[in-house]
N, C-alpha and C positions, 0 to 999 in steps of 0.2 A: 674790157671794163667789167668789174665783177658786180653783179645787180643782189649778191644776197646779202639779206640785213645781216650783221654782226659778225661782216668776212674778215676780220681780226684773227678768227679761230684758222683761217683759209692762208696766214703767211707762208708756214713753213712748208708747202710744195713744190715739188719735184716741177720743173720747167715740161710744158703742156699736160697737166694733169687739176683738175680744179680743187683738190681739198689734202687736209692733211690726214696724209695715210693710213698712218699710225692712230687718230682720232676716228676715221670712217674702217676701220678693222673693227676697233671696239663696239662702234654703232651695230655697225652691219650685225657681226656676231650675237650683240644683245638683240637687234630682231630677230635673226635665226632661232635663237633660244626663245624667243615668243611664238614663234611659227611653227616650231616644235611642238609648244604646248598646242595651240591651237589646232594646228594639225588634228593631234589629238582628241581634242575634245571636241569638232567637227564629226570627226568619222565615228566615235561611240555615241554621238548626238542622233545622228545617221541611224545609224546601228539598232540602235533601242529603240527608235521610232518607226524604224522597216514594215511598210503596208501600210501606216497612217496618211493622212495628206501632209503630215506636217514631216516625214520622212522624205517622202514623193520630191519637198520643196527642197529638203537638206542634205538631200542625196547629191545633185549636182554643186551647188556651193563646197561640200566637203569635198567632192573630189578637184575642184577649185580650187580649196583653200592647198592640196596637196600639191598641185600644180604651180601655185604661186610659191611654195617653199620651195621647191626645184628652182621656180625662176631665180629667187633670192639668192641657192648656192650660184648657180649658175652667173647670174653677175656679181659676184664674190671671186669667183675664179677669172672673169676677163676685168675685173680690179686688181688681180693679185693677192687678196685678201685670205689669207690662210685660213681654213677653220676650225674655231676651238671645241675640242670635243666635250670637256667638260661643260660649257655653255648649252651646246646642245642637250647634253646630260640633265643636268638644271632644270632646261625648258620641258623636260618628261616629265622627269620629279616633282615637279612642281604644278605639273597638270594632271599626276596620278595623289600627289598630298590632298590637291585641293581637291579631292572626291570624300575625302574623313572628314568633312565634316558634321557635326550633329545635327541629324534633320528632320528630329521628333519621330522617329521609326527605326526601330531596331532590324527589321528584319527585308524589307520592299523598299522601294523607293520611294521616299516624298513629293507627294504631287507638288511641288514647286520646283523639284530637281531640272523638270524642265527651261523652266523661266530661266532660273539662274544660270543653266546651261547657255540659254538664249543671252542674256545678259552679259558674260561672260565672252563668248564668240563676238556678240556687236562692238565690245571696247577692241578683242583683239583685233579685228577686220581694220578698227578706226583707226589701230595704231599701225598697222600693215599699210593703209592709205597715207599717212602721214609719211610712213618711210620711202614710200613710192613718190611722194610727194616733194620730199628734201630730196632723194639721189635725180629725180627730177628735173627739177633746180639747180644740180650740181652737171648736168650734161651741157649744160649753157658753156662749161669751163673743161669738161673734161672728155674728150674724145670715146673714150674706151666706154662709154652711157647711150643708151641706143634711146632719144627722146622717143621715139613712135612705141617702141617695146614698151617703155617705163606710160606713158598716156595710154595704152590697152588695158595693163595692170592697174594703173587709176581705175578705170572706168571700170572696169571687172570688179574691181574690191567695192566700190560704187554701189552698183547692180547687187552683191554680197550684203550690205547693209540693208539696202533697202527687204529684200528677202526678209534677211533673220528681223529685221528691228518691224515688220508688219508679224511674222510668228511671235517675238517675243510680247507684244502686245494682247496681239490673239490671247495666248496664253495666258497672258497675267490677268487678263478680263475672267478666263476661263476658273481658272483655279483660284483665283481670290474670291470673287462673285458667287462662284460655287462654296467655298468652303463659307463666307462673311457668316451663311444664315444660320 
């Protein structure tokens, strides 16, 4: 019995296997491509805050967030799920664009660079937990879905928000508070 909402999408599978393949390649890949960027903008988050407390905190999460993109290829490969390189592509590109933007500073960085760094990482992590969350759900039906593996990755991506979304706060108190007067 399949227990997910709106398993319509879940007909055209392959006998013991819970989802359609063709539909969870595309998904998968469009996470990877988010993981990607994240990735990214974890470890230069890291990076630039090296010797701070707020690096100290983002140092472990980053190298998390890289660990949890391993995981993602890695259950990609015991799905069978090919991966597109251009996606990956994408998910760089797209995490080196979104650094032009205009930040009232020509030449240093915007004290708010952080926040939205922090802001930024907390949506990806939310959407990383979501994704952990559907293939999940999808192990109820699909053998080749390790349930314990995919509930670590919960709880880790979990533990990840609570981290960045207490810094990003921090921060936004820091740098708004500071600049208001």
């Amino acid at each position: 019995m399949n227990t997910l909402p709106n398993s319509g999408a879940l007909q055209h599978r392959p006998a013991g296997h819970g989802a359609d393949m063709k539909l969870l390649g595309v998904y998968l890949n469009d996470h990877l491509a988010g993981a990607t960027a994240g990735t990214a903008r974890a470890a230069r988050l890291a990076r630039t805050s090296r010797g701070s407390a707020l690096g100290r905190a983002l140092g472990p999460v980053a190298a998390e967030i890289a660990q949890d993109r391993a995981a993602l290829i890695s259950i990609m490969r015991d799905l069978g799920v090919p991966l597109r390189r251009y996606k990956v592509c994408a998910g760089w590109t797209g995490e080196k664009v979104g650094r032009l933007k205009p930040n009232g500073r020509l030449v240093r960085r915007s004290p708010l660079g952080d926040v939205l760094d922090l802001e930024a990482l907390r949506l990806g992590i939310e959407g990383k937990a979501a994704g952990w969350q559907t293939l999940r759900r999808l192990s109820a039906t699909d053998e080749r879905l390790d349930p314990a593996r995919l509930d670590t990755l919960l709880d880790r991506a979990r533990r990840q928000q609570d981290t960045v979304e207490e810094w990003r706060v921090r921060r936004a108190e820091e740098t708004l508070c500071a600049t208001a007067g």
